[in-house]
N, C-alpha and C positions, 0 to 999 in steps of 0.2 A: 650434827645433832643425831643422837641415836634415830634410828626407821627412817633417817632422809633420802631421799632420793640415793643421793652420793653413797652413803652410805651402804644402802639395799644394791646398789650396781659392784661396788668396791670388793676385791679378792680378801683383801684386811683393810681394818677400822682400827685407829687411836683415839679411843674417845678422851676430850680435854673435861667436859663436862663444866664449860665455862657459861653455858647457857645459849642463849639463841641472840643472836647478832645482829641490831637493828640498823646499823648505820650499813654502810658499801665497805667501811672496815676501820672496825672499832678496837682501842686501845686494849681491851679488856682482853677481847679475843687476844689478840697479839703477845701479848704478855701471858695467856695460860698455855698458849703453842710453846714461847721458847723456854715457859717455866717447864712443862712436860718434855721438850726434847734434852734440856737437862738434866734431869730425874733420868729420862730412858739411857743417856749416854752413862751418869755413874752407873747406874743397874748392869747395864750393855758391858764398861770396862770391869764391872765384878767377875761377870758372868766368864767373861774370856781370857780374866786371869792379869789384867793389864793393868787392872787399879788396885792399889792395896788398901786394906779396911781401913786404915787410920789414913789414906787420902781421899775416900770415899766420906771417911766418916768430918773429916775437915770440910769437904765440899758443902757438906750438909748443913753443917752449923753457921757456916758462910752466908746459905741462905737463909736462914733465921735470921739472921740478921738487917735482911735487907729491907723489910718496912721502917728499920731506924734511919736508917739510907736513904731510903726515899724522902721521910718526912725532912730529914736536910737539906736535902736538894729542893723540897719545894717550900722549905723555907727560904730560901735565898732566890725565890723566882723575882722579886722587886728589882734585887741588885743587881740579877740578868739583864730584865728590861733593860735597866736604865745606861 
């Protein structure tokens, strides 16, 4: 969280800006961490020449995609259980 503790002591901060974290460790959090270290990695292989725009630009549209993804998977959470 911006002005936390951690944060005010930290050399560098990556703010998620997922909000504040009620549980010992919540789904929400967790998924805005490895949805940002995604985002930093394309940024990160632009940056140094390693990723080219139209695989960067594929990654991205990847992730667009992914709440249709999701809602499939947790449509077949019954047939999990069972």
């Amino acid at each position: 969280m911006v002005g936390s503790t951690s944060a005010r002591e930290a050399n560098a901060v990556f703010y998620t800006h997922s909000g504040p974290e009620i549980g010992v460790a919540s789904t929400k959090a967790f998924l805005t961490q490895v949805l940002s270290l995604y985002l930093l990695s394309i940024a990160l292989g632009q940056v140094k020449g390693t990723l080219a725009t139209e695989a960067a630009k594929g990654l991205l549209e990847e992730l667009l995609l992914m709440p249709g993804k999701i809602e499939k998977t947790l449509a077949v959470e019954e047939t999990v259980k069972a």
